[in-house]
C-alpha positions, -999 to +999 in steps of 0.1 A: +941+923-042+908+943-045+920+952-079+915+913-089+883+915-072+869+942-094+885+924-125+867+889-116+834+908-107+834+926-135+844+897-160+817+876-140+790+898-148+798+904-190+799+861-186+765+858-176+751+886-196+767+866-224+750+836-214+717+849-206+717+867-242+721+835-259+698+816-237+671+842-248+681+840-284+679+802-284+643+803-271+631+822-295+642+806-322+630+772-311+588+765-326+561+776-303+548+747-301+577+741-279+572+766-252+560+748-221+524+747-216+514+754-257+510+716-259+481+698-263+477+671-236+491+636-248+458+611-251+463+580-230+444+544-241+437+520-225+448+487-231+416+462-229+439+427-215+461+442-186+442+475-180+472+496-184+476+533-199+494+539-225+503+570-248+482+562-280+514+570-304+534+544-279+504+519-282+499+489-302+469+486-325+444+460-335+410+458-344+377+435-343+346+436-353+356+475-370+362+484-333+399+497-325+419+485-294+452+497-286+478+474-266+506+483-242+528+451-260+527+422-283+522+399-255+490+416-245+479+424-284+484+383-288+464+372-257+436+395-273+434+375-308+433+344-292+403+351-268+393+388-270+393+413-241+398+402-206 
């Protein structure tokens, strides 16, 4: 029975070497820009009808008077052509 033991410890431990290697291995293949914390911050807009946040690649885009406003949907985007912001 201990003989089992050994065998299950031992075949344990080469698993999670294994596993850990390739873990490793992945990472640094993957592009540094990655890596947690080498990110720059995502920029957040504001959308000038409802007031909400939104990421500015997520956000909807229009524009008056050479000014740019970004929009969290169509509805919002809409209610600005007709009268502006709110």
């Amino acid at each position: 029975m201990n003989f089992r033991f050994l065998i299950g410890l031992v075949v344990g431990y080469l698993a999670y070497r294994l596993v850990k290697k390739g873990i490793q291995a992945w990472k640094e293949r993957q592009p540094a820009s990655r890596e947690p914390g080498s990110r720059e911050p995502e920029e957040l807009v504001q959308d000038p009808v409802c007031g909400t946040f939104i990421p500015r690649r997520d956000a909807l885009k229009g524009q008056k008077d050479g000014q740019d406003y970004f929009f969290c949907s169509e509805g919002c985007l809409k209610r600005f052509r007709r009268g502006g912001p709110e």
